[in-house]
C-alpha positions as CSV (number, residue, x, y, z in Angstrom):
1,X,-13.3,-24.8,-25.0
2,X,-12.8,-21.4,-25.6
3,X,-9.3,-19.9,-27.1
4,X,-7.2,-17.9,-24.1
5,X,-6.7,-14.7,-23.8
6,X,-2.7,-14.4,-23.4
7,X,-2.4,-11.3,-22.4
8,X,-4.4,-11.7,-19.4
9,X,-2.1,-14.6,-18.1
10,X,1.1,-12.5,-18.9
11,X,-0.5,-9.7,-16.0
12,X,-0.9,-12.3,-13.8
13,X,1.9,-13.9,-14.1
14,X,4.1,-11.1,-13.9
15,X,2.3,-9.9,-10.7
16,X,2.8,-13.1,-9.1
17,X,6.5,-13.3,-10.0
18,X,7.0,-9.7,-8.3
19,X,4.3,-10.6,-5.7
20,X,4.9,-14.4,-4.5
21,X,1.2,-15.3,-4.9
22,X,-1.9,-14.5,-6.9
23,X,-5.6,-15.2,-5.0
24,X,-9.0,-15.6,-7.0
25,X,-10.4,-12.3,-5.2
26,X,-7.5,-10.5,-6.8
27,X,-7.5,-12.4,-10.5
28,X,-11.0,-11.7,-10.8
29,X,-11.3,-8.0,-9.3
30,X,-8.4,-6.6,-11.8
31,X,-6.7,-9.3,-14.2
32,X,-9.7,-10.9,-16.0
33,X,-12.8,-8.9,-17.0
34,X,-15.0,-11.6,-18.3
35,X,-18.3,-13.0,-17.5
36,X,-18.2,-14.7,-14.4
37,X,-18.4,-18.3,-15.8
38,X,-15.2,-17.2,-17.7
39,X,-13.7,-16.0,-14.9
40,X,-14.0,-19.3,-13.4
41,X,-12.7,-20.9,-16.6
42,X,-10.1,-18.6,-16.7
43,X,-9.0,-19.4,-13.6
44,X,-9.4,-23.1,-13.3
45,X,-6.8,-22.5,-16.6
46,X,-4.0,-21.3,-15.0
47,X,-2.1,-24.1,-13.4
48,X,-3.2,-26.0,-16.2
49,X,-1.0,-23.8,-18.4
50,X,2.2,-24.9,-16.5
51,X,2.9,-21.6,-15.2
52,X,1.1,-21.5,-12.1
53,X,0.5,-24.5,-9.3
54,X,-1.7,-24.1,-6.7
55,X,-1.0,-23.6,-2.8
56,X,-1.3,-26.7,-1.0
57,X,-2.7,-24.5,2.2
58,X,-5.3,-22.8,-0.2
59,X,-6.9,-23.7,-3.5
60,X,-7.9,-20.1,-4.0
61,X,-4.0,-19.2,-4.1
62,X,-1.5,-19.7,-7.1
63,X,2.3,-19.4,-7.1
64,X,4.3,-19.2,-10.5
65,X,5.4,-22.8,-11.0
66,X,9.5,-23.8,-11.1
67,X,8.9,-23.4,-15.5
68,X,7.2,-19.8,-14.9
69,X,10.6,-19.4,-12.7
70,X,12.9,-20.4,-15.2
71,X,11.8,-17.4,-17.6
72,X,12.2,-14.7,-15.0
73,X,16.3,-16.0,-14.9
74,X,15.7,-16.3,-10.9
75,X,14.5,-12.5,-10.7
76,X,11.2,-13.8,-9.2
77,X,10.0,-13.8,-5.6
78,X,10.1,-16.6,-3.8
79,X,6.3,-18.1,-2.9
80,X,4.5,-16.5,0.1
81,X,4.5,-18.4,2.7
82,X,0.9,-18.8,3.7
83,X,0.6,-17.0,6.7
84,X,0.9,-13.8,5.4
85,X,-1.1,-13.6,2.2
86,X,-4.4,-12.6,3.8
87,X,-2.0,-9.8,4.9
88,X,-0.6,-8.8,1.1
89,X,-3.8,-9.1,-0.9
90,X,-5.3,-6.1,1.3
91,X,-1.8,-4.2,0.1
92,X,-2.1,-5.4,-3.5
93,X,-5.7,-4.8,-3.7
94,X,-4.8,-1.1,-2.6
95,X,-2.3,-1.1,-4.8
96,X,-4.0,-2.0,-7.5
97,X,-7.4,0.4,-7.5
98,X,-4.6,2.6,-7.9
99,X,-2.7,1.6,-10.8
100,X,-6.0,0.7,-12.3
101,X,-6.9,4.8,-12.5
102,X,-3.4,5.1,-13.8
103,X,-2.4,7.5,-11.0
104,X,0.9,5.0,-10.0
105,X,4.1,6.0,-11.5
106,X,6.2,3.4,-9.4
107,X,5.8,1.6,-6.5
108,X,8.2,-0.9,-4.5
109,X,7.5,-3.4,-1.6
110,X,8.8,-4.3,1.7
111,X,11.0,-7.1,0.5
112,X,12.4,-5.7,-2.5
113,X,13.7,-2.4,-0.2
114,X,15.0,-5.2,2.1
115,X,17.0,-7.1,0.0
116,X,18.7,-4.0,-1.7
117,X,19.5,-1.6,1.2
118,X,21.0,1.2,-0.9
119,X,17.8,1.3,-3.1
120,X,15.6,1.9,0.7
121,X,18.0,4.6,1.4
122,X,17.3,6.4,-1.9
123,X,13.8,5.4,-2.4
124,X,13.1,6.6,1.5
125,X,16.0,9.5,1.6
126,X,17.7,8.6,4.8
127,X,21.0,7.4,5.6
128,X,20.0,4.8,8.3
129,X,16.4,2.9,7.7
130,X,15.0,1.8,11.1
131,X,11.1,0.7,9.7
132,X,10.7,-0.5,6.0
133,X,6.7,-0.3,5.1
134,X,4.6,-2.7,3.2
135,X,4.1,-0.9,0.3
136,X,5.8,2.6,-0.9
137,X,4.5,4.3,-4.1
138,X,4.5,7.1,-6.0
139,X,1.4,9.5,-7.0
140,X,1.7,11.1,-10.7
141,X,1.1,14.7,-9.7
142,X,1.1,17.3,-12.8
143,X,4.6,17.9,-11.2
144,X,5.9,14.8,-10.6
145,X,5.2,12.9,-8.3
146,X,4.3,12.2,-4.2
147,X,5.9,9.7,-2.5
148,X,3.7,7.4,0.0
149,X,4.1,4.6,1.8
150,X,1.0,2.0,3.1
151,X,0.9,0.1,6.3
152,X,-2.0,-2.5,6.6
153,X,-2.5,-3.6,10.3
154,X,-4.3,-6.4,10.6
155,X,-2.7,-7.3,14.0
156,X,-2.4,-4.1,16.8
157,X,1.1,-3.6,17.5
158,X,2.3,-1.9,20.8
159,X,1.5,2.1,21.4
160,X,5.6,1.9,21.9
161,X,6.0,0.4,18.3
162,X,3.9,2.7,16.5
163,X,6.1,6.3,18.2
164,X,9.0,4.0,16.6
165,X,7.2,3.5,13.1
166,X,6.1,7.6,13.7
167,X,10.0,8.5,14.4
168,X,11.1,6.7,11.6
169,X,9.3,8.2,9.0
170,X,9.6,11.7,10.3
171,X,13.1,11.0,9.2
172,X,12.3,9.9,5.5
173,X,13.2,13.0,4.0
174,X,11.5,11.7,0.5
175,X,7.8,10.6,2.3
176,X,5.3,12.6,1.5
177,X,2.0,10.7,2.8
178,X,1.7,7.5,4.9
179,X,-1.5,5.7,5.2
180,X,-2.5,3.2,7.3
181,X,-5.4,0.8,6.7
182,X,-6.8,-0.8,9.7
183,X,-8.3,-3.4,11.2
184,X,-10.6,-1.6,13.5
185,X,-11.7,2.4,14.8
186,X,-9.7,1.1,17.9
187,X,-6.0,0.9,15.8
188,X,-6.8,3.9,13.9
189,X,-7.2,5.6,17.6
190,X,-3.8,3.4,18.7
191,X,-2.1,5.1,15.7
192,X,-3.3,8.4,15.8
193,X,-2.3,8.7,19.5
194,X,1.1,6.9,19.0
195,X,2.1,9.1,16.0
196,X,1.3,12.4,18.5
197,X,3.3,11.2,21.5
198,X,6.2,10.8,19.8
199,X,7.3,13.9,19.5
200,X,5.6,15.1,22.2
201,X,2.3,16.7,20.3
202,X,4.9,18.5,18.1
203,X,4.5,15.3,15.3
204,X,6.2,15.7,11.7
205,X,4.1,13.1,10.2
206,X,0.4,12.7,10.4
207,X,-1.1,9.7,8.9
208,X,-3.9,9.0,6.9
209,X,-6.1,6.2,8.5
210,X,-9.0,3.6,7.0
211,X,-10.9,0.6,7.8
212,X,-9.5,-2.2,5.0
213,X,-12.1,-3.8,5.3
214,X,-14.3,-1.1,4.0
215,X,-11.9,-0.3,1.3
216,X,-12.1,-3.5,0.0
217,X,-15.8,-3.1,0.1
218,X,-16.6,0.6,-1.3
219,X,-12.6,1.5,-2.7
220,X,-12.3,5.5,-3.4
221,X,-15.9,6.2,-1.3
222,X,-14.2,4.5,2.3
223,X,-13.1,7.3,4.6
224,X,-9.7,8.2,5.2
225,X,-8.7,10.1,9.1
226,X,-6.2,12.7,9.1
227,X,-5.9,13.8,13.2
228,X,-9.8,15.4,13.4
229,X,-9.9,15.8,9.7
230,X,-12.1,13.3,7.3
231,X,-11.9,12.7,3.8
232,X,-13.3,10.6,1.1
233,X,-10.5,8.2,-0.1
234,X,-11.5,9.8,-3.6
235,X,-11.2,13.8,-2.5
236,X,-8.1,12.9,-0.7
237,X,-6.3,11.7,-3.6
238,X,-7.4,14.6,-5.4
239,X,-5.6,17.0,-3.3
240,X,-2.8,14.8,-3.3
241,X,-2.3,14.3,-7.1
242,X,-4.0,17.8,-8.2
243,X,-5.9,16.2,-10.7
244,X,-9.7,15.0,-10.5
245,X,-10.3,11.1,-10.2
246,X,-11.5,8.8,-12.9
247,X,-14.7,6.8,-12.0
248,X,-14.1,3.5,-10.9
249,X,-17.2,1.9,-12.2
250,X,-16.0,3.4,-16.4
251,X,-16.0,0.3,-18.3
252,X,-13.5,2.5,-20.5
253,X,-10.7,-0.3,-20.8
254,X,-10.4,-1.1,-17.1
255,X,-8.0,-3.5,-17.8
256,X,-5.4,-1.3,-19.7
257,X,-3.1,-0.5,-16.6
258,X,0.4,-2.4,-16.5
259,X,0.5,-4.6,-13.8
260,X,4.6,-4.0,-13.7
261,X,7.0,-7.1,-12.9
262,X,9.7,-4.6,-11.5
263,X,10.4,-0.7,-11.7
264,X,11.6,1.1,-15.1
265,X,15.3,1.8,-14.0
266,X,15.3,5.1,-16.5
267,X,12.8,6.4,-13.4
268,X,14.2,8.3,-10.5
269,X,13.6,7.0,-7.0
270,X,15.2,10.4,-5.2
């Protein structure tokens, strides 16, 4: 039996302490780059290392066991609960195409803005937070950085709830881009007409929209919707970031990106 490669169970275990789950999709795509009969291996590994135990709802999901817990001094998230996993992997995968091009400086999720109120405040830039969004995260920009914020909507809300969501971050005075990847052409249209009406036509925020589904498929090549605009994922984050776009398919050390457990504190969230 082959000899393990720790460093690849330190990524995933930090992601699923900061996380709440781990699936195989997401293990294979960006934590182990081995042949696929080692990813397997690999995987089949993990539990039996004592730091992982597998979902009793799904075999292809892994939560950090109570002895993985233990070393995080309770700083861990609790597991996800099933139901929305589906949900979070299409927000980690995202996430993670991202980091893996090394464009991420920071990024923090919906629960972690929730359970720290002050932190939302600064992170977002407004005194009163009315909508807290999946996923917010920062672009490294030759400058800086551009702060945006992802919605995956795998279940159509109300046209009432979306003028909310657009009201709310027309507040944000630190958002810089909000995406949302959808379900279907017919949310992205929900959206898009939502985010006009609720200021009348006269919108501050105009989102980016995609199909997750074909993100998940084709990454950096799906198309992204701004009002009658259309970009490739890829262009778009070049005009975002100022900076042209490593090639997904490099096998130049893929795996060297930091899957991070929690946010430096030396970095500024204003």
């Amino acid at each position: 039996m082959r000899t393990l490669d720790y460093t690849i169970i330190k990524q995933a275990q930090e992601f699923t302490a900061r996380w709440g789950f781990l699936t195989r999709d997401l293990f294979f795509k960006f934590f182990c780059e081995k042949q696929r009969t080692q990813k397997f291996e690999y995987w089949n590994r993990l539990a039996e290392t004592g730091l992982f135990v597998k979902s009793k709802s799904n075999s292809e999901v892994l939560f950090l066991s109570r002895k993985s817990k233990s070393l995080f001094a309770g700083d861990s998230r609790p597991s996800r609960f099933h139901v929305f996993i589906d949900h979070d992997a299409i927000v980690a995968d995202v996430l993670l195409t991202l980091e893996q091009l090394d464009l991420v400086r920071e990024y923090w999720l919906e629960d972690e803005l929730m359970r720290d109120p002050p932190l939302a405040y600064r992170v977002l830039g407004a005194d009163k937070v009315y909508r807290i969004p999946d996923l917010v995260f920062d672009l490294k920009t030759p400058t800086g950085q551009v702060r945006c914020v992802l919605e995956i909507e795998k279940t159509l809300k109300t046209s009432a709830r979306y003028e909310r969501m657009a009201l709310a971050y027309g507040d944000y005075d630190h958002i810089n881009l909000v995406l949302f990847g959808c379900e279907s052409s017919y949310t992205e249209s929900i959206i898009k007409r939502s985010f006009s009406a609720s200021l009348g036509g006269g919108q501050r925020v105009v989102p980016g929209t995609f199909l997750y589904e074909d993100f998940l498929k084709s990454a950096l090549s799906v198309k992204v919707r701004f009002a009658d605009k259309e970009f490739i994922f890829e262009k778009m984050l070049q005009l975002v970031t100022q900076q042209p776009i490593q090639n997904l398919n490099s096998k130049a050390d893929l795996n060297r990106m930091a899957v991070r457990f929690r946010n430096s504190k030396a970095e500024e969230v204003g």
